[in-house]
N, CA, C and O atoms as a Maestro MAE file, in Angstrom:
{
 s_m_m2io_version
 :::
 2.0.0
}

f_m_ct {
 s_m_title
 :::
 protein
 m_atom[252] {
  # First column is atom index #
  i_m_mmod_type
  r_m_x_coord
  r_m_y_coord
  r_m_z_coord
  i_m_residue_number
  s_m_chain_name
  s_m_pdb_residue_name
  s_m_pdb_atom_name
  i_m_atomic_number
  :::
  1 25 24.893 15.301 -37.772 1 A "UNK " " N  " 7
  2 3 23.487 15.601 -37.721 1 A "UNK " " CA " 6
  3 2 22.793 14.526 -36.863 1 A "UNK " " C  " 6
  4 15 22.933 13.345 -37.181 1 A "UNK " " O  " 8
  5 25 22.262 14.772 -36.097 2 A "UNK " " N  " 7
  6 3 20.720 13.971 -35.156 2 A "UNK " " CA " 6
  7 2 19.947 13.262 -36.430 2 A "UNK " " C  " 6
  8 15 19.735 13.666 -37.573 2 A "UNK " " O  " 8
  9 25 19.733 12.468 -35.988 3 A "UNK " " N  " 7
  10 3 18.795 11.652 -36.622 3 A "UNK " " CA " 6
  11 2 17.480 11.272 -35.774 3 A "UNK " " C  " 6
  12 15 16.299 11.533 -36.001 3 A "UNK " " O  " 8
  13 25 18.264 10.358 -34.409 4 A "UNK " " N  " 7
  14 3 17.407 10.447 -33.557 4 A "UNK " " CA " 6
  15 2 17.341 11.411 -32.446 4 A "UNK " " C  " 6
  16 15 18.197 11.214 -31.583 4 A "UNK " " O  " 8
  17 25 16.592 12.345 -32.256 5 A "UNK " " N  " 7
  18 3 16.554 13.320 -30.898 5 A "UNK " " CA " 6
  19 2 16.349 12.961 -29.611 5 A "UNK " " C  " 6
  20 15 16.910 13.385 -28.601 5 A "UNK " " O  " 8
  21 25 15.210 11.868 -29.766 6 A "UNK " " N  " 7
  22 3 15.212 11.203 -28.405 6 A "UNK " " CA " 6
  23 2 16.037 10.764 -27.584 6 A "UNK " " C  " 6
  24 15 16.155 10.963 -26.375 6 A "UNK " " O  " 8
  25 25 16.757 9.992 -28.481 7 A "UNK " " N  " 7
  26 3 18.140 8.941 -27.893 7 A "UNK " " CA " 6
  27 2 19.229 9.990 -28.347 7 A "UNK " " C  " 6
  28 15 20.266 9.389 -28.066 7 A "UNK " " O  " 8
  29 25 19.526 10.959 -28.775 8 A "UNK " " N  " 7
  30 3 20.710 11.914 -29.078 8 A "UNK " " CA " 6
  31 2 21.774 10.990 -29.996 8 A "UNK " " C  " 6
  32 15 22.992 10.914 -29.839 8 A "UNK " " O  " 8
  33 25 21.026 10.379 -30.902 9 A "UNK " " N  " 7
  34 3 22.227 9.221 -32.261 9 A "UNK " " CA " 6
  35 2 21.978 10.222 -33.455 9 A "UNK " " C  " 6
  36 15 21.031 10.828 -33.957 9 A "UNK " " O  " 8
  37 25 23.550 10.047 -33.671 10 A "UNK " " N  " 7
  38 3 23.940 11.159 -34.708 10 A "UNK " " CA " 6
  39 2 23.969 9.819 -35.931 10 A "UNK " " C  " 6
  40 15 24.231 8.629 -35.754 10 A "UNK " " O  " 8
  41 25 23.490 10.753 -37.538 11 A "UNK " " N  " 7
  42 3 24.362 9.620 -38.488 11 A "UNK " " CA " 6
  43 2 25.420 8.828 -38.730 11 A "UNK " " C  " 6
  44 15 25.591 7.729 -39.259 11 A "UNK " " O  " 8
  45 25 26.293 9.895 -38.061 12 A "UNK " " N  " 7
  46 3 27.966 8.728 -37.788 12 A "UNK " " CA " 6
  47 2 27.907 7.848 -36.705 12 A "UNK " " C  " 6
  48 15 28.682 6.899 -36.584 12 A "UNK " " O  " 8
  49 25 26.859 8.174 -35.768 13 A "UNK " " N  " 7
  50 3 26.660 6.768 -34.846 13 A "UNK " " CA " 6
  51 2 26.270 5.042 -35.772 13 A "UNK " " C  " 6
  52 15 26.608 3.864 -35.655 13 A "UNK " " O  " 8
  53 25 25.443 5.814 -36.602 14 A "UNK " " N  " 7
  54 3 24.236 4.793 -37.525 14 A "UNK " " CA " 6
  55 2 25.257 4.316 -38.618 14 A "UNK " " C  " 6
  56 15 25.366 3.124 -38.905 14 A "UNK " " O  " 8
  57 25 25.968 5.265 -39.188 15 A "UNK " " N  " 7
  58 3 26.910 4.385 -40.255 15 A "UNK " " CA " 6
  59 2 27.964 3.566 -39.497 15 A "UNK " " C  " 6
  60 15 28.361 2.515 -39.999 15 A "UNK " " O  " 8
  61 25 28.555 4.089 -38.034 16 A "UNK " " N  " 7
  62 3 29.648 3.249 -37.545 16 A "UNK " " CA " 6
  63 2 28.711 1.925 -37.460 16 A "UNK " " C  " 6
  64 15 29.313 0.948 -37.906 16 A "UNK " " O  " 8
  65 25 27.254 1.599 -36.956 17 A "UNK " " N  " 7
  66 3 26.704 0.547 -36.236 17 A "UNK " " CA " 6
  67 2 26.673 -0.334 -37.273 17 A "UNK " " C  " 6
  68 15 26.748 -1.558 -37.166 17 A "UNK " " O  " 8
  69 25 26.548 0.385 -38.423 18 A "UNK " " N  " 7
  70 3 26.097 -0.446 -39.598 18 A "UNK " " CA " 6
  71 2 27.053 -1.190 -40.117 18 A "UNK " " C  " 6
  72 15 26.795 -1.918 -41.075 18 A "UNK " " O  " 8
  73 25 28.349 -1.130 -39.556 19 A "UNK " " N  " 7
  74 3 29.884 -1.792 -40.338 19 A "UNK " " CA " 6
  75 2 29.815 -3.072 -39.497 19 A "UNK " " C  " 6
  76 15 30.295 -4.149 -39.850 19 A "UNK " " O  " 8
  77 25 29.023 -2.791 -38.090 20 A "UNK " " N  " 7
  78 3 29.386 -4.014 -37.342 20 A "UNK " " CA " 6
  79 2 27.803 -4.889 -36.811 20 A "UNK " " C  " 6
  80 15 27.717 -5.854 -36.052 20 A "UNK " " O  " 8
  81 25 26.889 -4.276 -37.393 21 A "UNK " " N  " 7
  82 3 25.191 -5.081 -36.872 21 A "UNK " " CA " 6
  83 2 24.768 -5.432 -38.185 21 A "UNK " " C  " 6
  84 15 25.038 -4.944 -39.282 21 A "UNK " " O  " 8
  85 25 23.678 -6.872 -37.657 22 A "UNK " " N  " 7
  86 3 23.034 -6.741 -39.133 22 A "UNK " " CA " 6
  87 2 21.396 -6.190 -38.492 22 A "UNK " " C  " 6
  88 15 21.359 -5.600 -37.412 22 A "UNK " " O  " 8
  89 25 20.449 -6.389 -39.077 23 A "UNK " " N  " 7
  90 3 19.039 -5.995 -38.686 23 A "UNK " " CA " 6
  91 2 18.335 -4.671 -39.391 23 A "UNK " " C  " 6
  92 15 18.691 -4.236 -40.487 23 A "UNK " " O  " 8
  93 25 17.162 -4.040 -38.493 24 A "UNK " " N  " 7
  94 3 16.896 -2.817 -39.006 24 A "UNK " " CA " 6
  95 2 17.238 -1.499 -38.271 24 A "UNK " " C  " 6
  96 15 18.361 -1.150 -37.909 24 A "UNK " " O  " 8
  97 25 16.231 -0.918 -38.136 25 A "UNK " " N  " 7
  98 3 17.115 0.278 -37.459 25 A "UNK " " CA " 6
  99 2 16.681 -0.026 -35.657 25 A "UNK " " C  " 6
  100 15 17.442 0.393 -34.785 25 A "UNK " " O  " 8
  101 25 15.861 -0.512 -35.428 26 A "UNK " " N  " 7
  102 3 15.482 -0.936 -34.163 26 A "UNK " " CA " 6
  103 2 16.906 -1.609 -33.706 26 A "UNK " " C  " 6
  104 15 17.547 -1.127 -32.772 26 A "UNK " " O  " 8
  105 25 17.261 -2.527 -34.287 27 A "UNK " " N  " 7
  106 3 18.445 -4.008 -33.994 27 A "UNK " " CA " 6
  107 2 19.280 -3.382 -33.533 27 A "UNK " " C  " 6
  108 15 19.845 -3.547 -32.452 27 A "UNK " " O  " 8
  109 25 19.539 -2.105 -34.804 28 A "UNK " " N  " 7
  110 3 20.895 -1.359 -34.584 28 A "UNK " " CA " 6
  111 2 21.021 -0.518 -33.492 28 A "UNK " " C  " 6
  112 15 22.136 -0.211 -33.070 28 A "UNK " " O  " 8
  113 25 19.580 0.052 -32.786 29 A "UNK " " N  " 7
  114 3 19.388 1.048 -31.329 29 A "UNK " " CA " 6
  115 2 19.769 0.367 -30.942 29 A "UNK " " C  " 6
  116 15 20.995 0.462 -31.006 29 A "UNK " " O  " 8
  117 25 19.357 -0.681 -30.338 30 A "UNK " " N  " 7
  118 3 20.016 -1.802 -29.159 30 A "UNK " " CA " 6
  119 2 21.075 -2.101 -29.134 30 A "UNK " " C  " 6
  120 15 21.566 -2.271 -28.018 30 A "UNK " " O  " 8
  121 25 21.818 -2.280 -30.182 31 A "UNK " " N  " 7
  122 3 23.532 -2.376 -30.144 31 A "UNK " " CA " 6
  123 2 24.021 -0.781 -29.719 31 A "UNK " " C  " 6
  124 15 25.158 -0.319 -29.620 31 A "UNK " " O  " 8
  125 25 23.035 -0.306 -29.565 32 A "UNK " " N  " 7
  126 3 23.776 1.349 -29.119 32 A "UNK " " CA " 6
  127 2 23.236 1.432 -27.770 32 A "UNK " " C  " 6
  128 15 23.605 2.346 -27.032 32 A "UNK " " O  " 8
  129 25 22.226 0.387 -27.302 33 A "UNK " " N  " 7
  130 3 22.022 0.504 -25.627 33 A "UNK " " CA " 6
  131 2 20.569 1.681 -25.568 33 A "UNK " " C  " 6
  132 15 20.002 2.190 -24.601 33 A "UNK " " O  " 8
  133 25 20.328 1.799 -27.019 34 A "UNK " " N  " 7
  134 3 18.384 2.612 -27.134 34 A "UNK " " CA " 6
  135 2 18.169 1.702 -27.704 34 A "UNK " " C  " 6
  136 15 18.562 0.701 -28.303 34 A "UNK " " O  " 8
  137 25 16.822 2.773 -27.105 35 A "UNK " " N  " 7
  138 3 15.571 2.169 -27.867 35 A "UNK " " CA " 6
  139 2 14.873 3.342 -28.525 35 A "UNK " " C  " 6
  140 15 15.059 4.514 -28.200 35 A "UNK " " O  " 8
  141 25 14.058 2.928 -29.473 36 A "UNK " " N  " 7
  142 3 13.133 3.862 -30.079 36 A "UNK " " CA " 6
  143 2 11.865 4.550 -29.132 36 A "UNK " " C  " 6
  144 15 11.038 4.003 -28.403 36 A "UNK " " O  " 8
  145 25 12.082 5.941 -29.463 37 A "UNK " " N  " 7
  146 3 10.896 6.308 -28.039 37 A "UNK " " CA " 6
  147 2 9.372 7.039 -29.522 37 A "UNK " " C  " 6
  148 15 8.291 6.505 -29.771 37 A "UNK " " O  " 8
  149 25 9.650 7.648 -29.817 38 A "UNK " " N  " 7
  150 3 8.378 8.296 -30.658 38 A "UNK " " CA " 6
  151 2 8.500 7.335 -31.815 38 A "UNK " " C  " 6
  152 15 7.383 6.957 -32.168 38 A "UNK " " O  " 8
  153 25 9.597 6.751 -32.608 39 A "UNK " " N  " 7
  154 3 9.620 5.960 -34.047 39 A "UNK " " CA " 6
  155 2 9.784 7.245 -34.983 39 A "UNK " " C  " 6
  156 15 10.464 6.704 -35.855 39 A "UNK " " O  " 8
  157 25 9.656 8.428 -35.374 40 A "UNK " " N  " 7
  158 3 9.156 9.308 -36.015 40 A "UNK " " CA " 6
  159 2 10.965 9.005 -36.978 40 A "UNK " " C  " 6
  160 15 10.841 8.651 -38.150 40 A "UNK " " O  " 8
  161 25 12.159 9.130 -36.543 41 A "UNK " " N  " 7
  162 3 13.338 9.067 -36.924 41 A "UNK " " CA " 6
  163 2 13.504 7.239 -37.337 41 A "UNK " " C  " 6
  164 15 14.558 7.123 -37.962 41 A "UNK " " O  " 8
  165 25 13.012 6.261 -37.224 42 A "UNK " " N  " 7
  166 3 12.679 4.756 -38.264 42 A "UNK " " CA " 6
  167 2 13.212 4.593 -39.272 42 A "UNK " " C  " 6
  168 15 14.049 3.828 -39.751 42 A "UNK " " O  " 8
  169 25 12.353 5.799 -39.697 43 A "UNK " " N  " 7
  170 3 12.668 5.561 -41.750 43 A "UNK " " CA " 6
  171 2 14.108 5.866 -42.252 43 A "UNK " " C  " 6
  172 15 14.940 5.285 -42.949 43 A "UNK " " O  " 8
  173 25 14.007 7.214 -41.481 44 A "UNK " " N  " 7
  174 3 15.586 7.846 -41.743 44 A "UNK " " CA " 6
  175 2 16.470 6.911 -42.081 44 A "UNK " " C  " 6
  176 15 17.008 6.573 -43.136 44 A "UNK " " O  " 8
  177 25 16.538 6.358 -40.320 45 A "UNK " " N  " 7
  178 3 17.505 5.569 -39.980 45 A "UNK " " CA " 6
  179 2 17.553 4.268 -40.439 45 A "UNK " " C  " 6
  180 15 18.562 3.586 -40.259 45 A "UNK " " O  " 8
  181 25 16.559 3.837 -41.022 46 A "UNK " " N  " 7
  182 3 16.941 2.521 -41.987 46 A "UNK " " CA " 6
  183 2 17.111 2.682 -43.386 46 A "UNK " " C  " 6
  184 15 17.163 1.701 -44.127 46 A "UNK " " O  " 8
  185 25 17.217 4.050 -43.877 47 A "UNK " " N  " 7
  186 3 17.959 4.260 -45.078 47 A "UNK " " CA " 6
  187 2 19.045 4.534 -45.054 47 A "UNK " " C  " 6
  188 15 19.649 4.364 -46.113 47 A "UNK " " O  " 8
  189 25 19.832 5.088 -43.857 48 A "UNK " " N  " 7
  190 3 21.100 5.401 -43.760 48 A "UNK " " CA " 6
  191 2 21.603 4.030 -43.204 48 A "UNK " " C  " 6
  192 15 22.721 3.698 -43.598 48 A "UNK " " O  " 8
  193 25 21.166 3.456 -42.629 49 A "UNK " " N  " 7
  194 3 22.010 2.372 -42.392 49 A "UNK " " CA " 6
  195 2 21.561 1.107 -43.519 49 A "UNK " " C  " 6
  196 15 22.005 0.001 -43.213 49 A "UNK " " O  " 8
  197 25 20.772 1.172 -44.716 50 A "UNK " " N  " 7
  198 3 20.836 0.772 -45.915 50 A "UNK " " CA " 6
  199 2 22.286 1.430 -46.990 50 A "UNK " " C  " 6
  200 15 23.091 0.723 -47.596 50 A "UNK " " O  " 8
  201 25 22.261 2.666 -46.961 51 A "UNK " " N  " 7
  202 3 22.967 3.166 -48.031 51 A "UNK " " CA " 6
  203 2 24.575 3.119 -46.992 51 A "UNK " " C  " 6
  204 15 25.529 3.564 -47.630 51 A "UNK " " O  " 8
  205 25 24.850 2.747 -45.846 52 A "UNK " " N  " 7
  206 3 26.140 2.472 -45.702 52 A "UNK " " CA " 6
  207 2 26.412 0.883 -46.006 52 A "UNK " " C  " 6
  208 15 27.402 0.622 -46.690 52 A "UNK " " O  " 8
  209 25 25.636 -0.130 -45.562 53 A "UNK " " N  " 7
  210 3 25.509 -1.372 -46.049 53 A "UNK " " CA " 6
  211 2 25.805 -1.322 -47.512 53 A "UNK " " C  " 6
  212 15 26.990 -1.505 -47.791 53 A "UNK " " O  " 8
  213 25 25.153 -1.157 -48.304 54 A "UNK " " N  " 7
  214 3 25.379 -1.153 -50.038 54 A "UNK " " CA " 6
  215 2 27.245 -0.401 -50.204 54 A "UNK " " C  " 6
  216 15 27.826 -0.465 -51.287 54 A "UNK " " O  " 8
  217 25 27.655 -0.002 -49.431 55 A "UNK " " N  " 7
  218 3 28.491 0.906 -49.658 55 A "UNK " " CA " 6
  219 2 29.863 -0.088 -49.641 55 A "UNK " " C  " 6
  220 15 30.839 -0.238 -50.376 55 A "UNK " " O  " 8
  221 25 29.247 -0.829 -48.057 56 A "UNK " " N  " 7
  222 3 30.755 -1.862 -47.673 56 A "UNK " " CA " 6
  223 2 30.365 -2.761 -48.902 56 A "UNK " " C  " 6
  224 15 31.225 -2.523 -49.750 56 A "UNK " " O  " 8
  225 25 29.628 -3.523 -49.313 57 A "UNK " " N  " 7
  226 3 29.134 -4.535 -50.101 57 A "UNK " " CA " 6
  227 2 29.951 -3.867 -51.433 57 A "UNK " " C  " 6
  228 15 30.836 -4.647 -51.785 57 A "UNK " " O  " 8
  229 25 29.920 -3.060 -51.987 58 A "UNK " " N  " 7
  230 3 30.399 -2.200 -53.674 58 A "UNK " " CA " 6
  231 2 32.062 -2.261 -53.090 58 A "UNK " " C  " 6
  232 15 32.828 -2.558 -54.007 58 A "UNK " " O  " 8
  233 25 32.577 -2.096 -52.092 59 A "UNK " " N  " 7
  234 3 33.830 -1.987 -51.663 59 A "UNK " " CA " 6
  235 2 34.362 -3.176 -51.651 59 A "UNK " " C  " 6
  236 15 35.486 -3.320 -52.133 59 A "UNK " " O  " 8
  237 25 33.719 -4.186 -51.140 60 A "UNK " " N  " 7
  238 3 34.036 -5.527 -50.802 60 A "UNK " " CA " 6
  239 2 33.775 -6.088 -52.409 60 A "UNK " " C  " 6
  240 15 34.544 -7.013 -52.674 60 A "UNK " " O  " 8
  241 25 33.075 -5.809 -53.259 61 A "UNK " " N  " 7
  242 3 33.276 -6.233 -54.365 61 A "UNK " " CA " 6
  243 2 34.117 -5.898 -55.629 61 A "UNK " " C  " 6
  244 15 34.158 -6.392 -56.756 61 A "UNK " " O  " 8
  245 25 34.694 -4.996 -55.092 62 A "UNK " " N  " 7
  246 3 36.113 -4.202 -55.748 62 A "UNK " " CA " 6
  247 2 37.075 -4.660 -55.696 62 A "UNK " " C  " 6
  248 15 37.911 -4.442 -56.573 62 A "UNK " " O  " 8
  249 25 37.426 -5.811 -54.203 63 A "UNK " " N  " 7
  250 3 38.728 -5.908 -53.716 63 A "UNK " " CA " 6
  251 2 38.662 -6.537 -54.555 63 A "UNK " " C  " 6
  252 15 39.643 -7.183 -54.922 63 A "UNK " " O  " 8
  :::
 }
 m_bond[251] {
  # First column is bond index #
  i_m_from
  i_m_to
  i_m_order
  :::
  1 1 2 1
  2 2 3 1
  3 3 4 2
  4 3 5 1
  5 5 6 1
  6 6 7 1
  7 7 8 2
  8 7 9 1
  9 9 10 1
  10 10 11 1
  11 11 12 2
  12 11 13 1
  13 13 14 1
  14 14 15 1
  15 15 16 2
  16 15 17 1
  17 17 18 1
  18 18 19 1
  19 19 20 2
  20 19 21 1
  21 21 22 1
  22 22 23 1
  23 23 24 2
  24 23 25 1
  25 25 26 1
  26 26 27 1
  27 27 28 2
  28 27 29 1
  29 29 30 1
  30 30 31 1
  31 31 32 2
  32 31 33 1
  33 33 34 1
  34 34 35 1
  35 35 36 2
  36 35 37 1
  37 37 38 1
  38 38 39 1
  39 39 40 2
  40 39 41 1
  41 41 42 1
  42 42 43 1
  43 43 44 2
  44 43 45 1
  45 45 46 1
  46 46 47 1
  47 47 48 2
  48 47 49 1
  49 49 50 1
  50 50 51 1
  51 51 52 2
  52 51 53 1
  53 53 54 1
  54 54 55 1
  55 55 56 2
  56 55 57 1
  57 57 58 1
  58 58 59 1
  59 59 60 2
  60 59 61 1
  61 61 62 1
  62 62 63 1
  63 63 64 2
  64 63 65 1
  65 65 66 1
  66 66 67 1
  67 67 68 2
  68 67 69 1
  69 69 70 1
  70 70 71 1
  71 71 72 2
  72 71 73 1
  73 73 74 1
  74 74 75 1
  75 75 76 2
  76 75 77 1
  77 77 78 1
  78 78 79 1
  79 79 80 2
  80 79 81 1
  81 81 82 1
  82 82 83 1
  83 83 84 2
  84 83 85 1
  85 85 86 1
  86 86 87 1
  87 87 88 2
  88 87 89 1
  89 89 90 1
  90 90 91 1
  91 91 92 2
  92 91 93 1
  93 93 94 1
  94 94 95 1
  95 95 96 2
  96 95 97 1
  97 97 98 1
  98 98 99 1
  99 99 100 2
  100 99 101 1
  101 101 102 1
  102 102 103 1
  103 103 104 2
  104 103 105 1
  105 105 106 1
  106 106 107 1
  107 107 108 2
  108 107 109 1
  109 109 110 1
  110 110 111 1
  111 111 112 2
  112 111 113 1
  113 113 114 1
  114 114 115 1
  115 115 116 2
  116 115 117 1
  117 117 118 1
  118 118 119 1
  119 119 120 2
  120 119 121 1
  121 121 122 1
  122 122 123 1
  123 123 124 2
  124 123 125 1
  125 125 126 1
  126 126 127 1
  127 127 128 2
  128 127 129 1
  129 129 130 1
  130 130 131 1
  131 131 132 2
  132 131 133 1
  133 133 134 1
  134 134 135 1
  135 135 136 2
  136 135 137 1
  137 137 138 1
  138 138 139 1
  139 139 140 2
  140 139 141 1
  141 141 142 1
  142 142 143 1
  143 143 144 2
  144 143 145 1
  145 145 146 1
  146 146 147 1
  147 147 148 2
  148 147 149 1
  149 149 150 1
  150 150 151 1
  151 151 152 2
  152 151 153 1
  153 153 154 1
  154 154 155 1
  155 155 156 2
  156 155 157 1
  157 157 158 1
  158 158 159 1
  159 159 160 2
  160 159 161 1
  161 161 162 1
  162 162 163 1
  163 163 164 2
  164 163 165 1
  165 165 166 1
  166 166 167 1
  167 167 168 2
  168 167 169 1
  169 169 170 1
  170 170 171 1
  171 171 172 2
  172 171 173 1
  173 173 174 1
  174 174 175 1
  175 175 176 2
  176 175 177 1
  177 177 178 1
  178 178 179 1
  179 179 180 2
  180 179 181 1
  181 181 182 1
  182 182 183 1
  183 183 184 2
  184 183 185 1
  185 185 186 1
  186 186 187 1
  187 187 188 2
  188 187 189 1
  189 189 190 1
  190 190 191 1
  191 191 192 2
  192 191 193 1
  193 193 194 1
  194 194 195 1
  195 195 196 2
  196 195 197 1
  197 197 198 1
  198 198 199 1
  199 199 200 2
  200 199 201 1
  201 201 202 1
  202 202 203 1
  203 203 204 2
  204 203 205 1
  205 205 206 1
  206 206 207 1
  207 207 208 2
  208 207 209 1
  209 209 210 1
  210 210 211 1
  211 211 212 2
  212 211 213 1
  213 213 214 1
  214 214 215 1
  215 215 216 2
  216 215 217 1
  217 217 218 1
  218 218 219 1
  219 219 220 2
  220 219 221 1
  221 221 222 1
  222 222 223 1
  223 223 224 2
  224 223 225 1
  225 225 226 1
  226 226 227 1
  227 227 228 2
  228 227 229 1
  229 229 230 1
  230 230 231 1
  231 231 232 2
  232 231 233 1
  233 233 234 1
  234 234 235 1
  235 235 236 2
  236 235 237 1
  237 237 238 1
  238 238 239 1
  239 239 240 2
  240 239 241 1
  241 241 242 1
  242 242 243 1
  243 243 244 2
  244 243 245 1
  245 245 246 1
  246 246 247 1
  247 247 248 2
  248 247 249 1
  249 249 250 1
  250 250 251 1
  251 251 252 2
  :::
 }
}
């Protein structure tokens, strides 16, 4: 699924970025070579790349 339309970043773009960036969802465009053009996709994208963060963190606290 699109998240962002502008820049054409799918959620599996945003969860891969999130295993290897820290920041918000802006930080994480730029490690993908965008930028944010309208913002309207922001929120989305800093909850999905919140709820993959919490995800490695619960994993990493398992080992």
């Amino acid at each position: 699924m699109y998240i962002c339309i502008c820049n054409a970043i799918r959620e599996s773009d945003l969860r891969k970025a999130a295993l290897t960036t820290r920041g918000d969802a802006e930080a994480t465009y730029a490690t993908l070579g965008k930028r944010p053009n309208c913002g309207q996709c922001l929120a989305k994208a800093g909850k999905i790349l919140d709820q993959e963060r919490a995800l490695i963190s619960c994993e990493e606290i398992a080992l």
